[in-house]
C-alpha positions as a printed Julia matrix, in Angstrom:
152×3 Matrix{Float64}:
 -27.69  -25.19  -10.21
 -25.27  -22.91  -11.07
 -22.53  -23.8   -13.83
 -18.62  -24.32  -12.76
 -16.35  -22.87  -16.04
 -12.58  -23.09  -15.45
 -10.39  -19.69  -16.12
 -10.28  -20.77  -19.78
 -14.06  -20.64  -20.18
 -14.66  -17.57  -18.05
 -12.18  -15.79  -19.94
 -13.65  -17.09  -23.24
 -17.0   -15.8   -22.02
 -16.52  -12.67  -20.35
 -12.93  -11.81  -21.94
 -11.29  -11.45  -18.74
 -11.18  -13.35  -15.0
 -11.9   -12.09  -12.04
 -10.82  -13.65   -8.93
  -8.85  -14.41   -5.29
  -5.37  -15.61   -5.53
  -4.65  -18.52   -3.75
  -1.07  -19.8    -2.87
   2.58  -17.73   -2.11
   4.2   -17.44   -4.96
   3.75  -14.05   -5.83
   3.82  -12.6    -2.5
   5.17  -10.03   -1.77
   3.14   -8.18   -4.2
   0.09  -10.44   -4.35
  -1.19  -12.01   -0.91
  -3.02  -15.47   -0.45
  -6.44  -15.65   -0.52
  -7.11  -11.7     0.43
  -6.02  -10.02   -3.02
  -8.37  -10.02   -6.27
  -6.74  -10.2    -9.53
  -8.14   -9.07  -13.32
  -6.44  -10.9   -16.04
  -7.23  -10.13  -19.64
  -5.9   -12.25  -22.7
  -2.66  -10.97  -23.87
  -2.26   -8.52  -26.86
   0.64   -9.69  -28.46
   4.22  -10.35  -27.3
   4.82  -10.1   -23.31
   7.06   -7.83  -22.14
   9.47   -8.12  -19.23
   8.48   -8.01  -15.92
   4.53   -9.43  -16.67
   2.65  -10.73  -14.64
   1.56  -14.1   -16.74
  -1.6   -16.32  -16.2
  -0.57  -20.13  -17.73
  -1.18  -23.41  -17.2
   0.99  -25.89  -16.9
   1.26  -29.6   -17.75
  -0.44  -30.96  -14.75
  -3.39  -28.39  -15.46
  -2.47  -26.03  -12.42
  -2.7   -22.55  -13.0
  -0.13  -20.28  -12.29
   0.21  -16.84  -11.77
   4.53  -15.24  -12.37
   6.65  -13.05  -13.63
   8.19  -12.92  -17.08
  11.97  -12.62  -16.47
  13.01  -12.95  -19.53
  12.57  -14.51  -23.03
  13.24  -17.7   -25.33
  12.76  -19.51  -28.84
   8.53  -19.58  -28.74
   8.03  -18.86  -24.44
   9.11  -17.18  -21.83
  11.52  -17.5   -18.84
   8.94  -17.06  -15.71
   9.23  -16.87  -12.1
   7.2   -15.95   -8.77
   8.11  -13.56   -6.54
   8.18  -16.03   -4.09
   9.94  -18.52   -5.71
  13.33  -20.06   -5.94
  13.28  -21.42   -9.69
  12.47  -20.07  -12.93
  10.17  -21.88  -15.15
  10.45  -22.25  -19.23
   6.86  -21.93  -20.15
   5.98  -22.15  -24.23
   3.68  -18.98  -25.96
   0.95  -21.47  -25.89
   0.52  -22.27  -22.07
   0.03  -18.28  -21.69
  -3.92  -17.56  -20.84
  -3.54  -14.37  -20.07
  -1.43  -11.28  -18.3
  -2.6    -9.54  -14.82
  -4.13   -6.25  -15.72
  -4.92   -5.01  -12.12
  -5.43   -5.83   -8.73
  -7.04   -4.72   -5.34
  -5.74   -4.84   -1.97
  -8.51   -4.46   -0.21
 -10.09   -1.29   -1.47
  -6.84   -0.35   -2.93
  -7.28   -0.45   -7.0
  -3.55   -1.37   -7.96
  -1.91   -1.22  -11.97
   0.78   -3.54  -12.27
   2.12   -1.32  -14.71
   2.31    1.62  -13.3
   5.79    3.43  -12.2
   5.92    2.12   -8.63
   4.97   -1.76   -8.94
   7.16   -1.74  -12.02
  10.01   -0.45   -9.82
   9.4    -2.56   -7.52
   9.7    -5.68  -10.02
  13.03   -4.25  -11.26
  14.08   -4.17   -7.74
  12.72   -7.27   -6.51
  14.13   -9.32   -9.49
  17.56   -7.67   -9.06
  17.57   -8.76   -5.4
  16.41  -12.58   -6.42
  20.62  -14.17   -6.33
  20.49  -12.99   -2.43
  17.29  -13.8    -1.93
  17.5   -17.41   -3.48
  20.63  -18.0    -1.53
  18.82  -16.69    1.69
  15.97  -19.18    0.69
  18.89  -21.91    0.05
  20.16  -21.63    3.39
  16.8   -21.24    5.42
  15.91  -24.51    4.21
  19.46  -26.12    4.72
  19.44  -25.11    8.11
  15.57  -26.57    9.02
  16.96  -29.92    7.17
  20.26  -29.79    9.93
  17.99  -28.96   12.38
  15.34  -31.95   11.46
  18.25  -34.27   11.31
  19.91  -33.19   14.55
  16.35  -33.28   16.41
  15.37  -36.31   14.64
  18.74  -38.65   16.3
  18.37  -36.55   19.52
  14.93  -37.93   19.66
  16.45  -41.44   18.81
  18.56  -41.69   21.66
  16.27  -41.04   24.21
């Protein structure tokens, strides 16, 4: 029977993980379940606009962006998200070296996908709002639905 390691062991082992994302957070840029990642421990400080591996207190893993910086962590946040997260130097497991979509080899760090983190993080205040609103508007709209249900 084969053995199960967790991210931590596999990247203990092998130096690096290999594997599908799962979830939305990062899309745009990284799509659920159909993109593979390569994450490699980090060499030193991260920089701006990183793409992080961590894990956080509940033992999820997480894969976001490093927005910006703090006393001993990071301020970190998906592309898909509405809220940054504080997470300390030691939750970091590793940073995303590469990806493929499809047969497409992709560098994170390379001109275009860092352009388009500049630009995608400057757009985040009208995109959070936009998300804001969205979800406003389905809570009105369960509400409203909800008592025109009840007076049937």
């Amino acid at each position: 029977m084969a053995e199960i390691l967790n991210i931590e062991e596999v990247m203990a082992r092998d130096g690096s993980y290999v594997g599908t994302t799962v979830g939305v957070s990062m899309y745009p840029m990284l799509r659920n379940r159909r993109d593979t990642i390569v994450v490699r421990a980090p060499r030193g400080t991260l920089r701006k606009f990183d793409v992080a591996l961590y894990k956080r207190g509940d033992g999820a893993y997480v894969l976001h962006r490093v927005v910006g910086f703090e006393p001993g962590g990071y301020i970190i946040l998906g592309d898909n998200c509405l809220n940054k997260e504080h997470v300390r130097e030691g939750q970091i497991l590793g940073v995303l070296e590469e990806f493929w979509r499809g047969d497409a080899h992709c560098d994170p760090h390379s001109g275009w996908w860092m352009a388009y983190a500049r630009a995608w993080y400057a757009l985040w205040p009208a995109r959070r709002l936009g998300m804001k609103a969205r979800s406003a508007a389905g809570r009105v709209k369960r509400r409203v639905m909800g008592a025109h249900r009840g007076a049937e």
